[in-house]
mmCIF file as gemmi writes it, N, C-alpha and C atoms, coordinates in Angstrom:
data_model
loop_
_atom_site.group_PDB
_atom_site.id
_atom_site.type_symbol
_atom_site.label_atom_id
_atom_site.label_alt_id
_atom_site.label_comp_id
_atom_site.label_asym_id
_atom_site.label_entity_id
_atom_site.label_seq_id
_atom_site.pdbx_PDB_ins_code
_atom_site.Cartn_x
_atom_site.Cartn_y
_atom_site.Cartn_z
_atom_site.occupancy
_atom_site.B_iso_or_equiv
_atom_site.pdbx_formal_charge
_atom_site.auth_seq_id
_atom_site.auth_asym_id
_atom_site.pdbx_PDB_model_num
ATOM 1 N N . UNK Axp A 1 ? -43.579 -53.669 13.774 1 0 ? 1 A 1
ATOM 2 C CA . UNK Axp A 1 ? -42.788 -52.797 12.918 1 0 ? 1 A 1
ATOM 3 C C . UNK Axp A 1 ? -41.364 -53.359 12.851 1 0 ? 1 A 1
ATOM 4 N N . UNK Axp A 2 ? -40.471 -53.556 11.726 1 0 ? 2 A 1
ATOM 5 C CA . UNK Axp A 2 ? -39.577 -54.136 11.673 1 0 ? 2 A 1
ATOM 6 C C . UNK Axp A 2 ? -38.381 -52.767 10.888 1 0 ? 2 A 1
ATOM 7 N N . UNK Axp A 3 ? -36.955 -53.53 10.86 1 0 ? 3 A 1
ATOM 8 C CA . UNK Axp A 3 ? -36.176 -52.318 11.386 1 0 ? 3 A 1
ATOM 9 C C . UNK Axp A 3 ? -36.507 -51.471 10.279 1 0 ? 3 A 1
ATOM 10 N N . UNK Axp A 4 ? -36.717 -51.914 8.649 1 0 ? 4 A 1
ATOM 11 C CA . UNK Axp A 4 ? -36.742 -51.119 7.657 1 0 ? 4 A 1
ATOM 12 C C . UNK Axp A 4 ? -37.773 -50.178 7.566 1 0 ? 4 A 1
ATOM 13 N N . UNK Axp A 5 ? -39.205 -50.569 8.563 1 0 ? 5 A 1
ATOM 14 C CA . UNK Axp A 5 ? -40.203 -49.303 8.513 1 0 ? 5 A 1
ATOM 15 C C . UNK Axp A 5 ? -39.702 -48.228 9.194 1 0 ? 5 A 1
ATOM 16 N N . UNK Axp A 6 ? -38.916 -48.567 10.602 1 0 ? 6 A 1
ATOM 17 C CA . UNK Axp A 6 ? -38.486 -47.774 11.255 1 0 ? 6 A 1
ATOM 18 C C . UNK Axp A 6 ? -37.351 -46.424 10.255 1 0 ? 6 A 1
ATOM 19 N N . UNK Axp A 7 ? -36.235 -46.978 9.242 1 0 ? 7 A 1
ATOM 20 C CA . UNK Axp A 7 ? -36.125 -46.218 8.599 1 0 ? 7 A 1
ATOM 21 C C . UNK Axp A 7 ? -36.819 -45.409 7.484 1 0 ? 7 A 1
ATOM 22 N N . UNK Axp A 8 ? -38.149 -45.879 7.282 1 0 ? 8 A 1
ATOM 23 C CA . UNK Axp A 8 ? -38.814 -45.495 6.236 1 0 ? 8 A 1
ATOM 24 C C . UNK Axp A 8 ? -39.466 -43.933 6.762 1 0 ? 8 A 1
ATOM 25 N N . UNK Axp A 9 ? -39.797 -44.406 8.351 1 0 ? 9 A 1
ATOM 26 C CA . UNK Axp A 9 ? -40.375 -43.272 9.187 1 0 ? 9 A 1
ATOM 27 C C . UNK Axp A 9 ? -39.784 -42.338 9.974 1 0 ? 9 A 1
ATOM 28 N N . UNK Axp A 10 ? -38.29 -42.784 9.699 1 0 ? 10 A 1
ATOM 29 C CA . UNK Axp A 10 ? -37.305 -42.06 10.678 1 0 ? 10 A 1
ATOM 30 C C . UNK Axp A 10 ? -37.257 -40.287 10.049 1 0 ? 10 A 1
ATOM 31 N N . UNK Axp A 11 ? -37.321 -39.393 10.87 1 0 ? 11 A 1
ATOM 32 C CA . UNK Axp A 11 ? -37.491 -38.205 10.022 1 0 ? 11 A 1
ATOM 33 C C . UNK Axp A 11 ? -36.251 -37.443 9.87 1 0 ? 11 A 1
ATOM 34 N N . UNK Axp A 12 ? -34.947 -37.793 10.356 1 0 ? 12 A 1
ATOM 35 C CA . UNK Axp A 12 ? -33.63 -37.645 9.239 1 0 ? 12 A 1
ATOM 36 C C . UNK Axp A 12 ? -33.403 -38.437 8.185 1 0 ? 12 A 1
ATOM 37 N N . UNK Axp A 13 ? -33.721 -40.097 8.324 1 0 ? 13 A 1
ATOM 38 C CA . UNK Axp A 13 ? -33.991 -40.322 6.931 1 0 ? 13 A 1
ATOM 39 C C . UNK Axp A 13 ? -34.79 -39.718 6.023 1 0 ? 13 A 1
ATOM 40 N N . UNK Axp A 14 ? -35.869 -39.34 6.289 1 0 ? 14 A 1
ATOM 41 C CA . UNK Axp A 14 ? -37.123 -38.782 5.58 1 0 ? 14 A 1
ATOM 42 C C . UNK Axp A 14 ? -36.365 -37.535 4.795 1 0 ? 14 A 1
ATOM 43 N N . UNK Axp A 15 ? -35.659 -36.418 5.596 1 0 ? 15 A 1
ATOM 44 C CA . UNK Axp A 15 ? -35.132 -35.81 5.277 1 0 ? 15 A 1
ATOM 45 C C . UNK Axp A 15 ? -33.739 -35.578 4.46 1 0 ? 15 A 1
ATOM 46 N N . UNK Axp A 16 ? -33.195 -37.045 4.828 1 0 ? 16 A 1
ATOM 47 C CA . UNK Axp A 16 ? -32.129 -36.789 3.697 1 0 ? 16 A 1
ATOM 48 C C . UNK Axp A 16 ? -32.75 -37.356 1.922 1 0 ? 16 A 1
ATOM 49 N N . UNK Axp A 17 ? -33.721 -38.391 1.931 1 0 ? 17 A 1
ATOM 50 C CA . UNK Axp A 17 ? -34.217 -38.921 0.998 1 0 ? 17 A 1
ATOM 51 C C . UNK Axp A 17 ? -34.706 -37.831 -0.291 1 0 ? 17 A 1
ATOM 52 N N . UNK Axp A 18 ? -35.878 -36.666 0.748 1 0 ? 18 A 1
ATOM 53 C CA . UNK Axp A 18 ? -36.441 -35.202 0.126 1 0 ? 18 A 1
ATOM 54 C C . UNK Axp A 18 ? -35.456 -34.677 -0.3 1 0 ? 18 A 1
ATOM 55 N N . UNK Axp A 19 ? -33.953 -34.765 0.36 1 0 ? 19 A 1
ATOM 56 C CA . UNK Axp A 19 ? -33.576 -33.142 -0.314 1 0 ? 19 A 1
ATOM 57 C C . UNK Axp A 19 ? -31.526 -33.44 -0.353 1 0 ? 19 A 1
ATOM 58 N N . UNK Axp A 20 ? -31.209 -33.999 -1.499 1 0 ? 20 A 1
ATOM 59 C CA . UNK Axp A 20 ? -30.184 -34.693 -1.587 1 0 ? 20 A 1
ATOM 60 C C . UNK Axp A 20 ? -28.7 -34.104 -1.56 1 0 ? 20 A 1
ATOM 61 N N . UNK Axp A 21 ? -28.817 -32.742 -1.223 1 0 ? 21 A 1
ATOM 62 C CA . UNK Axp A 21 ? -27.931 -31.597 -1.029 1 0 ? 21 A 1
ATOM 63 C C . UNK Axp A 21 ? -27.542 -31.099 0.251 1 0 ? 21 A 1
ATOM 64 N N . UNK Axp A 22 ? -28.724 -31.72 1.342 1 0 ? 22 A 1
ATOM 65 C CA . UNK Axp A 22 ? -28.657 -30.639 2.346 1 0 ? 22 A 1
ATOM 66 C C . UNK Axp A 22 ? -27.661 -31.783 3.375 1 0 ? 22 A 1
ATOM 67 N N . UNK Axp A 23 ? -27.834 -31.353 4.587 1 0 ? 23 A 1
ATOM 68 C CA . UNK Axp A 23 ? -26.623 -31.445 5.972 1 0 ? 23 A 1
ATOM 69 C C . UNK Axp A 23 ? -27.486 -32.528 5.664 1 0 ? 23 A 1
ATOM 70 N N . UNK Axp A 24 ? -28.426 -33.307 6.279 1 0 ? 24 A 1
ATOM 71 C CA . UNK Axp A 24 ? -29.486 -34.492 6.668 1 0 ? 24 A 1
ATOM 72 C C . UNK Axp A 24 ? -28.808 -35.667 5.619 1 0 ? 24 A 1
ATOM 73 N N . UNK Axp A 25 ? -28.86 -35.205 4.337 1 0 ? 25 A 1
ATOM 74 C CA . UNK Axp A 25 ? -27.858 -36.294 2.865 1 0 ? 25 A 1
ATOM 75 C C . UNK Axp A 25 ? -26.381 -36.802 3.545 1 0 ? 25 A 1
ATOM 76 N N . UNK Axp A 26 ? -26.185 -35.407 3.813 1 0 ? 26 A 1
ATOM 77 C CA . UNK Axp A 26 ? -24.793 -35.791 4.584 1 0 ? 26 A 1
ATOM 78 C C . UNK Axp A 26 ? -24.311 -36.728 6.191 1 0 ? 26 A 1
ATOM 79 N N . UNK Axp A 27 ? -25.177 -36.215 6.653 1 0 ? 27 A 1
ATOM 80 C CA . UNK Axp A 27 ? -25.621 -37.288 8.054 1 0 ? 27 A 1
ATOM 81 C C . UNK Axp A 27 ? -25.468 -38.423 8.193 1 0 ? 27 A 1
ATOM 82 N N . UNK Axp A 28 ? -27.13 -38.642 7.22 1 0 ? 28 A 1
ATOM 83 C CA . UNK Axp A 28 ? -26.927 -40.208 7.197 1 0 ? 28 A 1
ATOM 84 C C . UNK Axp A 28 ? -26.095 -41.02 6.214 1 0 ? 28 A 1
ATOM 85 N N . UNK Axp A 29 ? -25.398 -40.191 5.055 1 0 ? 29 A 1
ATOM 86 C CA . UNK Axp A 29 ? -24.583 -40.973 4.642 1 0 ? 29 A 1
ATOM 87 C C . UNK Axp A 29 ? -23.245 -41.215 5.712 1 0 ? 29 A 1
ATOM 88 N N . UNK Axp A 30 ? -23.08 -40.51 6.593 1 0 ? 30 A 1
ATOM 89 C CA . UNK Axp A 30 ? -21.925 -40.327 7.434 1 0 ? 30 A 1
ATOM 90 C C . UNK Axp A 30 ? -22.26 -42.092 8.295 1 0 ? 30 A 1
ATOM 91 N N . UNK Axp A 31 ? -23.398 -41.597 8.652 1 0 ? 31 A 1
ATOM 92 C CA . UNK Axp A 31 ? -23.672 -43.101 9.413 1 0 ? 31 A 1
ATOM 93 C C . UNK Axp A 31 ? -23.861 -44.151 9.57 1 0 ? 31 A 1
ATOM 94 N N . UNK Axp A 32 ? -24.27 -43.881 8.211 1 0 ? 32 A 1
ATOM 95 C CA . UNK Axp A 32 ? -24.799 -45.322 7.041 1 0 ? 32 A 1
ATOM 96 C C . UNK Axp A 32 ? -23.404 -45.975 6.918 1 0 ? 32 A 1
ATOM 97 N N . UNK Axp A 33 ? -22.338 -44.752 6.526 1 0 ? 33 A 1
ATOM 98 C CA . UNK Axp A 33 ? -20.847 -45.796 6.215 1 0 ? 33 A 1
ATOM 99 C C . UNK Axp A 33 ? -20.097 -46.05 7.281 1 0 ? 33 A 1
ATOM 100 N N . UNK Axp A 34 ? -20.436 -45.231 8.222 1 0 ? 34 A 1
ATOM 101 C CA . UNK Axp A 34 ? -19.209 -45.03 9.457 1 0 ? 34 A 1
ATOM 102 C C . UNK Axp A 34 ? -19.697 -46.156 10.52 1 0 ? 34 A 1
ATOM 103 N N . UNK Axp A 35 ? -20.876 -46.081 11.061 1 0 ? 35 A 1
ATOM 104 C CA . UNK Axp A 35 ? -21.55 -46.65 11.945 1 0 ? 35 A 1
ATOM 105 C C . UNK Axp A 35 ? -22.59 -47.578 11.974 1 0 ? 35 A 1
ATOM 106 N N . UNK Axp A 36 ? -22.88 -48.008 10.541 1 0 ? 36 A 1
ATOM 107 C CA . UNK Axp A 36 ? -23.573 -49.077 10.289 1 0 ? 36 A 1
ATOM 108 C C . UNK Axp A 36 ? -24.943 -49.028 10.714 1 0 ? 36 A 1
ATOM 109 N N . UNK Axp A 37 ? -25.452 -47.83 10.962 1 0 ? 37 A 1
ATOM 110 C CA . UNK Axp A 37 ? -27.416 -48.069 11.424 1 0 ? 37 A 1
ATOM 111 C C . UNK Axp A 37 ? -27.752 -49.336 11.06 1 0 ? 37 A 1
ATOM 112 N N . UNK Axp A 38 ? -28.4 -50.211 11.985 1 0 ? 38 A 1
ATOM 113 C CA . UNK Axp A 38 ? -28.983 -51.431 11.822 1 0 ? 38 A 1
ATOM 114 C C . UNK Axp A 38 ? -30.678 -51.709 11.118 1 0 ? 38 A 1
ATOM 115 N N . UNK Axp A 39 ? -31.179 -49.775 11.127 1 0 ? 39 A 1
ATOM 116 C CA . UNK Axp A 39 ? -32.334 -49.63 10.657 1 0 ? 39 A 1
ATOM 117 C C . UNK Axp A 39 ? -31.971 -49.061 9.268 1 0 ? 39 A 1
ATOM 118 N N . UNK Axp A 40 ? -31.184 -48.724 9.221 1 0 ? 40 A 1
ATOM 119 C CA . UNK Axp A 40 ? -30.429 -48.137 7.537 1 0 ? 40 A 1
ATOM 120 C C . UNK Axp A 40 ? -29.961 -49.375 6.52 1 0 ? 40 A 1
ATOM 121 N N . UNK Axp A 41 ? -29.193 -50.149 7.344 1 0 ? 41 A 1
ATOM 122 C CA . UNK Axp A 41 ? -28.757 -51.535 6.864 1 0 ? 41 A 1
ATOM 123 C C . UNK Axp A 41 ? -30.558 -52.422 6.485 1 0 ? 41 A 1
ATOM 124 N N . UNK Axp A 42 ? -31.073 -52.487 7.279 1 0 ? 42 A 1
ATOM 125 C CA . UNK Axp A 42 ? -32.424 -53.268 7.121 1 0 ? 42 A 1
ATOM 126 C C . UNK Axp A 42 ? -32.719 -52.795 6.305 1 0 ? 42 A 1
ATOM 127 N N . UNK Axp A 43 ? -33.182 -51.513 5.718 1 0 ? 43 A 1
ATOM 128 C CA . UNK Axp A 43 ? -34.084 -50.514 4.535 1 0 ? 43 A 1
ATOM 129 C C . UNK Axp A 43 ? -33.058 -51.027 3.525 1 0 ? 43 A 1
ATOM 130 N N . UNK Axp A 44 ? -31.625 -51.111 3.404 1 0 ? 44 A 1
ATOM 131 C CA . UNK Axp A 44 ? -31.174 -51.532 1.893 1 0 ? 44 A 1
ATOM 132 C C . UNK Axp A 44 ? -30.911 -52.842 1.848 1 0 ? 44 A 1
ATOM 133 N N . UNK Axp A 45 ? -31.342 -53.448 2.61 1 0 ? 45 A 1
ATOM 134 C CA . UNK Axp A 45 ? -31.474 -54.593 2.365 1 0 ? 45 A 1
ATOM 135 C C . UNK Axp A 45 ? -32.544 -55.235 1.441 1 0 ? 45 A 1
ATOM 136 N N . UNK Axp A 46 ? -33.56 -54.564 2.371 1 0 ? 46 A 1
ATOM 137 C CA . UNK Axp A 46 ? -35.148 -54.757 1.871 1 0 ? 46 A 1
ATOM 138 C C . UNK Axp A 46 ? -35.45 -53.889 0.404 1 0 ? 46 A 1
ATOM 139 N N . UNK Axp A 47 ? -35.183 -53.128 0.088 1 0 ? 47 A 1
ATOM 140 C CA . UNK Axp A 47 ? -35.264 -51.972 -0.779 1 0 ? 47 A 1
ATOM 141 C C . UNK Axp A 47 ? -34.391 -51.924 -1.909 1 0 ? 47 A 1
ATOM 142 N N . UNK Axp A 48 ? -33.062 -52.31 -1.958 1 0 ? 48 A 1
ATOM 143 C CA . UNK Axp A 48 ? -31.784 -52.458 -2.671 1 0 ? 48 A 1
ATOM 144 C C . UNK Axp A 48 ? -31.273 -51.181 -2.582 1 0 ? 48 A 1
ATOM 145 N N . UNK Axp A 49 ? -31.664 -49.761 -2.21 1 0 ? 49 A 1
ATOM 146 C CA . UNK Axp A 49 ? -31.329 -48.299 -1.96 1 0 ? 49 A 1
ATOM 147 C C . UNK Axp A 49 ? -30.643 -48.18 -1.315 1 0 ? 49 A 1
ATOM 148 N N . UNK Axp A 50 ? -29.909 -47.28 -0.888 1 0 ? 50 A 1
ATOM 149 C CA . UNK Axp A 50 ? -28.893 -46.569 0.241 1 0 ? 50 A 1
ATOM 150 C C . UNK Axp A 50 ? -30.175 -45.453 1.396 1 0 ? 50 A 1
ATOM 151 N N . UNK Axp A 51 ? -29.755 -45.963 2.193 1 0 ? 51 A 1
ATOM 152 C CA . UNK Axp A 51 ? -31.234 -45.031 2.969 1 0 ? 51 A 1
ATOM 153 C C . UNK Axp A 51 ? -31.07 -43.325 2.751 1 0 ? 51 A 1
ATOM 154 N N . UNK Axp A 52 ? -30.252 -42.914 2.469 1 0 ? 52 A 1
ATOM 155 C CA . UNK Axp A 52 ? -30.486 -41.566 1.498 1 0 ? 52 A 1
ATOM 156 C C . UNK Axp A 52 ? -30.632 -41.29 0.716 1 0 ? 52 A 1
ATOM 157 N N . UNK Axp A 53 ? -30.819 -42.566 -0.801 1 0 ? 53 A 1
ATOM 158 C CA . UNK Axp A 53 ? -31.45 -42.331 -1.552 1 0 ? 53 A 1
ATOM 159 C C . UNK Axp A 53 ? -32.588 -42.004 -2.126 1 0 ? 53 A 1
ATOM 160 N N . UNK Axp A 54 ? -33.183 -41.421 -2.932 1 0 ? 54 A 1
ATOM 161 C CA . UNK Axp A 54 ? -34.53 -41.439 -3.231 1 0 ? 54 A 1
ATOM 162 C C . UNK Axp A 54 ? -35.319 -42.067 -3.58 1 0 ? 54 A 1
């Protein structure tokens, strides 16, 4: 499993992806910009998405 499945299966990603309003959207965008997830970074890499996107 490589880092981008890991975000594919992660279930706050999962959750911010479903529902683009709630706290979870807000989360991982917090972390995605602030703290660089290395499994968030892998998924838009691989994907071209923001891992809270849909």
């Amino acid at each position: 499993m490589n880092k981008a499945d890991f975000c594919v299966d992660c279930w706050c990603c999962k959750k911010a992806r479903e529902k683009p309003g709630s706290f979870w959207h807000g989360f991982v965008k917090f972390i995605y910009h602030s703290l660089w997830c290395p499994y968030c970074k892998a998924y838009e890499k691989e994907t071209g998405k923001n891992p809270y996107e849909k």
